[in-house]
N, C-alpha and C positions, 0 to 999 in steps of 0.2 A: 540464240542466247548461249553466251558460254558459260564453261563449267565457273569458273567465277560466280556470275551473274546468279546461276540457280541456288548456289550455296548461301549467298548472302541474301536471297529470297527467300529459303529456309527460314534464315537464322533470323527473320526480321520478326517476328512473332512474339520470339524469347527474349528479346531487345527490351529494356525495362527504361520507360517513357516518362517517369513522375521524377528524375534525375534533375535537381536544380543545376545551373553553374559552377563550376569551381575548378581551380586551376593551379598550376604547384606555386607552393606558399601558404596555400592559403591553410587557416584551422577549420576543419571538420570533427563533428561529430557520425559516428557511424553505429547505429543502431545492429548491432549484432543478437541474430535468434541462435540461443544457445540452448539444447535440446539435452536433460539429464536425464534417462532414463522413458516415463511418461509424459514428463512435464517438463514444458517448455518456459522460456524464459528471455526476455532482453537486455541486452547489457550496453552500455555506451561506452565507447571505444574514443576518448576525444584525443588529437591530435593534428601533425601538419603535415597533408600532403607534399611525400616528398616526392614522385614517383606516380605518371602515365604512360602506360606504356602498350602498346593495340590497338586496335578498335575493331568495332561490330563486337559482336558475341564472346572474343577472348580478350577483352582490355581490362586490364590489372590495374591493382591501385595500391600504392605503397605508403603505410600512416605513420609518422614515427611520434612519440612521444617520449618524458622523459620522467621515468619514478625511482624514487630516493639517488639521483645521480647517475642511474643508467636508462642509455639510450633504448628504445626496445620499439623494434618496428616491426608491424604484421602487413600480411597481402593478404589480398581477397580481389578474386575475379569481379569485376562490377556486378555484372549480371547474375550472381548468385541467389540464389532463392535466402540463404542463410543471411542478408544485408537487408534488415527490414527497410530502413530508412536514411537521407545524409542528411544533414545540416550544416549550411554552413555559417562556423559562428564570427570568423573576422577573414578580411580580404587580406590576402599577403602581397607583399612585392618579391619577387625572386629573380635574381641574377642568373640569366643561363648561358649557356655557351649557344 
């Protein structure tokens, strides 16, 4: 087995399984746990994948959305413990290179 093979054996554990489809274009919702002091909390994060980029254990996810006119895009590691949930709310078409 090579060093490859063992790492991605690791990492298959922390790999987060309950992940619907979605693909850039499209609109998600992203269920963000946002932790304030004791108490925690969820917040919905809605926008359009713009942006996949890794996979296994380090694939990133880039959402942008747009409030009062400006653009405002966040990342988040897919597999983060802090992404409770995705939904996705409409299918996009997206032109790529």
């Amino acid at each position: 087995m090579s060093t490859q093979q063992l790492i991605e054996s690791l990492n298959e554990g922390a790999l987060k399984t309950d992940l619907p489809r979605f693909d850039i274009g499209d609109t998600i919702d992203v269920h963000v746990r946002i932790v304030e002091g004791d108490k925690e909390r969820t917040q919905v994060y809605q926008g359009v994948l713009i942006s996949r980029k890794g996979r296994g254990i380090g694939e990133m996810i880039t959402v942008r959305r747009v409030v009062d006119e400006i653009g405002i895009e966040r990342t988040w590691p897919l597999n983060s413990p802090l992404i409770a949930k995705i939904d996705v709310v409409r299918r996009g078409d997206a032109r790529r290179a």
